[in-house]
N, C-alpha and C positions, 0 to 999 in steps of 0.2 A: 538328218536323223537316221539310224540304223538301227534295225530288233533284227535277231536271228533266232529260230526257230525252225519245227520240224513240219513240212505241207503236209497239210490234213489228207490231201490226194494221192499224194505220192511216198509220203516218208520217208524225204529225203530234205536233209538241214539246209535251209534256205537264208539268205542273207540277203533283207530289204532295205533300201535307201529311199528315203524319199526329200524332195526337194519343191517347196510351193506347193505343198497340196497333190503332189503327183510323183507317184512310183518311178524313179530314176533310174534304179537298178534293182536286179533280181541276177545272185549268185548261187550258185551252190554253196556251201559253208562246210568248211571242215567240220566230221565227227568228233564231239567231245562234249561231256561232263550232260548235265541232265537238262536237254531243253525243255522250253514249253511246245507244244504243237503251235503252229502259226495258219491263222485260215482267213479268208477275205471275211469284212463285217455281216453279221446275220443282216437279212432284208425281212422286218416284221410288214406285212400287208393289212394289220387288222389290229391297232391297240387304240382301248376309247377312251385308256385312263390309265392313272395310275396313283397311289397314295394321294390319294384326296382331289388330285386335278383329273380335270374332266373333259372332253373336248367337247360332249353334248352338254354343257349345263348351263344354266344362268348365268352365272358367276364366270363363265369360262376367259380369261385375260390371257395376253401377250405372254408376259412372262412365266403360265403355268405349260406352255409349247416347251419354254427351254428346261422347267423341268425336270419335265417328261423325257425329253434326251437325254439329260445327265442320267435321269435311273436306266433308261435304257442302255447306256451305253455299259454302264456296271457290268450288263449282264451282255455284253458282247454285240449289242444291235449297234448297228454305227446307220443305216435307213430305215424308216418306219413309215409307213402311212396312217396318217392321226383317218383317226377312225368317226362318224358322229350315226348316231342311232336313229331312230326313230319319234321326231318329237314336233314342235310347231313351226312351223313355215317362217315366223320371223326369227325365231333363235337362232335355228339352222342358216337361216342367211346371214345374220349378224358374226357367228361363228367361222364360219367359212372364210367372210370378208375379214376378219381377224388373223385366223391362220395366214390366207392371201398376203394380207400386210407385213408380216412376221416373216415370213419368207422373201419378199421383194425389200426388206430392210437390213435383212441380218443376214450373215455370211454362215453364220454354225445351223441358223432355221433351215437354209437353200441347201447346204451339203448333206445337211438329214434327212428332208424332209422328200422324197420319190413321188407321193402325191398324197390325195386326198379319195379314202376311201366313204361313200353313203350307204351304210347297211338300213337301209329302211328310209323311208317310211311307206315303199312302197310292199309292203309282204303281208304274209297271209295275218289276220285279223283273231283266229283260229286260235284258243288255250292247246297248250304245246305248240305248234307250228311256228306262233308267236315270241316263244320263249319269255324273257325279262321285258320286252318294249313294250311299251305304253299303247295299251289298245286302242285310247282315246284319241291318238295323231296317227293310226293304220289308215292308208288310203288307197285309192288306187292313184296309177301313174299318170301322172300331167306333164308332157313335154314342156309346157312353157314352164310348169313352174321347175323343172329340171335343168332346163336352159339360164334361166332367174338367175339359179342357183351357182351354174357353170362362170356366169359374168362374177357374179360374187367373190368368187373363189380363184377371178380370175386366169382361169382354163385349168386347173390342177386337179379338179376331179379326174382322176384316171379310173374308178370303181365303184359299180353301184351293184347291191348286191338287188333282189326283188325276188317277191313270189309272178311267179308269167302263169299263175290260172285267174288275176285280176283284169278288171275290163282292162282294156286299155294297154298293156303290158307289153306286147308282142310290136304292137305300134314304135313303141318307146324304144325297143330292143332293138328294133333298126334301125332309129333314128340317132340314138347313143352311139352305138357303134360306129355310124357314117362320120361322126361327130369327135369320134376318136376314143370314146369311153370302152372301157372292158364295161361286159355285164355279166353279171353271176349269181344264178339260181340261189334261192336260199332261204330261210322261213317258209317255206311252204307246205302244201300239202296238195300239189298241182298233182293230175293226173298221165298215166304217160304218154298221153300223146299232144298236150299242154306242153308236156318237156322236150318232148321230138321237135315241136312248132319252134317251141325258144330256140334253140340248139339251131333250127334252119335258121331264123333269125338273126342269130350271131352270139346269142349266150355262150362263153366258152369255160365257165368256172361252175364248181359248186362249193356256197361258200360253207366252210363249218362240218362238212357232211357228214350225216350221223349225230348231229346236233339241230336244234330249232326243230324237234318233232315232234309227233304224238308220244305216248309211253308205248301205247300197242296199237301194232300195223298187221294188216292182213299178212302173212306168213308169205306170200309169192309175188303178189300185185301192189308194187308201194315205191313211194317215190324213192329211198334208198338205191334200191337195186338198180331203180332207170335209170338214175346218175349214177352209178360204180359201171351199170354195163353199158353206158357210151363214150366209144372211144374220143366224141369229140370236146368231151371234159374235162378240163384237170379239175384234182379235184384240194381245196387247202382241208387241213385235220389241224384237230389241237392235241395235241400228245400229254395232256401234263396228268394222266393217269387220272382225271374224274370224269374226263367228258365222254370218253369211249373207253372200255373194258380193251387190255391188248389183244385179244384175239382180233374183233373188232379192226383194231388196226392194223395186226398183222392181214387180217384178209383185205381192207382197201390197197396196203402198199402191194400184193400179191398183183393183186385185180389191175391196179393203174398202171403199174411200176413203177418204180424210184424217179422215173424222169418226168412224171405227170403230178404229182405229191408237189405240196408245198404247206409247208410245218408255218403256223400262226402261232401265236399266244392267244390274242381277245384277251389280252387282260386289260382290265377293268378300273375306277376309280377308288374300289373298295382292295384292291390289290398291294399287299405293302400295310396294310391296317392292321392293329390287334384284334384279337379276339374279340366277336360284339356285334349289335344290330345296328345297321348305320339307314339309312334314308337318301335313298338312289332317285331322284324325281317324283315318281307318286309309287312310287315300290318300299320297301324296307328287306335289305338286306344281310342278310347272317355271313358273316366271316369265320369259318371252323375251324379247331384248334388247327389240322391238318393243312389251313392257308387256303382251301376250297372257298367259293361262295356261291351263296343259295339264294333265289328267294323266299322268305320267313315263313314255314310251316306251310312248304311245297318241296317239291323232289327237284325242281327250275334250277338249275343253273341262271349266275348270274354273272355270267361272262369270264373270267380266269384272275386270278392271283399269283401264277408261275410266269415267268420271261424264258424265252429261248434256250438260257442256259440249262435252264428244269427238263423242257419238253425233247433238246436232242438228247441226251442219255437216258430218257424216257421211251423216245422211237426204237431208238439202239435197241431196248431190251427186249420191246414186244413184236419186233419184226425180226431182230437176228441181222439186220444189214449194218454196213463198216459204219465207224463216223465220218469217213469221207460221204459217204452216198446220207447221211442223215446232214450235213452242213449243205451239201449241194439241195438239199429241198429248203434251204430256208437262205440260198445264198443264189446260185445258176437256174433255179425253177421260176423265182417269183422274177426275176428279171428278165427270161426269155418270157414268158407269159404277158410281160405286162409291158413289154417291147424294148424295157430300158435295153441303154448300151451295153453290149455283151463283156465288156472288159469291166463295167462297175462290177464284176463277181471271181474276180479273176486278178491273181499277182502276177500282172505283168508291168513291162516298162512302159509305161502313158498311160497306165489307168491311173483314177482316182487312188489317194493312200489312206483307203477305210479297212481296216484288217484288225485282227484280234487275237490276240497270245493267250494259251490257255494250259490248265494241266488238268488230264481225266485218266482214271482209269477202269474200267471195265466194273461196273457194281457201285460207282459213283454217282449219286442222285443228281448229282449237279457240277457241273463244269466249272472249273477253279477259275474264274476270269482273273488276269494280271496287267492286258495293258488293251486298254480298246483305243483305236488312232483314229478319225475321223477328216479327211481331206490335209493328212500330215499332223495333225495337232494331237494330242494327248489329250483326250477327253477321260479316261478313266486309269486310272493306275491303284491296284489294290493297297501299293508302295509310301501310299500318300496318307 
């Protein structure tokens, strides 16, 4: 199979073959007539849902994993990390042991699927800090039942996010990490030297940042600032224009720079829905005509309704950097951070053939997706 297109990096016409699932060649391509830009598959690290399927929920089956891929790939993600929230100890093992099986069964689950992120249920308990998650399952951290979890899941937890001012947290943080897991600050309302402790411990992320907070923080002393000002954070954002105002994130992409940033969605189960109150676990959540969601007669976000394609033309406008440097935070960032192989982010000959043809132009809310390839295969083509 051959697409030709223009690198996002370089802007120069690139001619890809791939053969089994794996990049065979990479040419340069004669100039001519109107290509798409061509860029490796977005790498989402944080979706918990999407149009009705859920990874935290009861209901949650095999079949709502694949999809979950198929809308992702619409929008140009060819890897994602199913994402599960904050909720009871046996759903979240039962789910886990799901995804696990899904992946160790199916060839399209394993080439999508990079790992398995837990935002919760170890974080702060705290309205705002807490955000949407179910205050009734907040705890503090249990190594064994983390470990539980890990078997479950069959090793694929690569990401756990946690508030570290919980008893026990800091414990966990090096124990995770020895273990192989990233951990990453987030829901909290830790203090800074709570955050200094995490960070020696091995926390190397802050998840959401600028998100999962109070409304109003003391003006100098506030865990925002202790995560933007240590350099041993990266830090992920959601760009899709509700969760941080652009300055906002023009000032974190300033603070981190472009090579520390890694662009999420967090969208959500209610993402993809009409207009309306729908019922998120023991929440009730508003979907706004604008695609935003809330939780119902609060200011709460409740996790996203944009995909990747929304949020890079999004970054682009409120920071001023290229769309090369806005694909590499959601392509080269989350894959050096999270140790994947360097060449899944990268059109060369032996990587993986997960890539995405696109057309954008500068003032474009959203990225014209046209062919998203996933290990050689055509998983999405607008064409069809």
């Amino acid at each position: 199979m051959t697409h030709v297109g223009i690198d996002v990096f370089t802007g120069r016409p690139l001619r890809v073959e791939t053969e089994e699932g794996i990049v065979a060649r990479v040419q340069e391509a004669a100039p001519g007539g109107e290509l798409p830009y061509l860029a490796p598959g977005f790498f989402d690290i944080q979706v918990n849902g999407f149009r009705g399927c859920d990874y935290g929920a009861d209901e949650f089956r095999g079949e709502d994993l694949h999809r979950i891929v198929a809308d992702l790939a619409a929008a140009g993600v060819t890897r994602h990390m199913p994402t599960i929230v904050t909720g009871p100890r046996e759903r979240t093992t039962r789910n886990l042991a799901i995804i696990a099986s899904e992946i160790g069964s199916s060839a399209e689950a394993r080439a999508a699927i990079t790992g398995i992120h837990l935002e919760g249920p170890y974080i702060s308990s705290l309205d705002g800090p807490r955000g949407a998650h179910d205050m009734a399952f907040t705890r503090d951290p249990q190594w064994e039942e983390l470990s539980a979890w890990q078997e479950a899941a069959r090793g694929m937890i690569r990401l756990v996010t946690l508030a570290p001012e919980r008893p026990g947290a800091l414990d966990l943080v090096r124990k995770a990490v020895a273990a192989g897991i990233r951990v990453a600050i987030g829901h909290t309302a830790a203090e800074a030297s709570v955050i200094a402790d995490a960070v020696r411990a091995g926390a190397s992320l802050s998840t959401h940042l600028g998100n999962g907070c109070h409304g109003l923080l003391p003006r100098h002393r506030n865990y925002i600032w202790e995560q933007l000002a240590c350099d041993e954070l990266d830090a992920s954002i959601i760009t899709d224009g509700f969760h941080l105002p652009p300055a906002v994130i023009r000032s974190f992409w300033r603070v981190k720079g472009p090579g520390r940033i890694i662009l999420t969605s967090d969208v959500a189960v209610m993402g993809g829905k009409p207009r309306g109150v729908y019922r998120w676990g023991a929440i009730q959540v508003e979907v706004f005509s604008d695609g935003h969601l809330g939780v119902l007669g609060t200011e709460t976000l409740a996790g996203a309704a944009h995909m990747l394609d929304w949020d890079i033309p999004h970054c682009i406008s409120a920071t001023g950097c290229t769309l090369g440097e806005a694909i590499r935070a959601c392509t080269v960032n989350p894959c050096r951070h999270l140790g994947v192989p360097e060449n899944f982010a990268r059109l060369e000959r032996g990587a993986p053939a997960h890539f995405v043809l696109f057309r954008w132009k500068p003032g474009q809310e959203r990225l014209g997706i046209e062919t998203t390839v996933i290990d050689g295969r055509t998983a999405y083509s607008a064409a069809r």
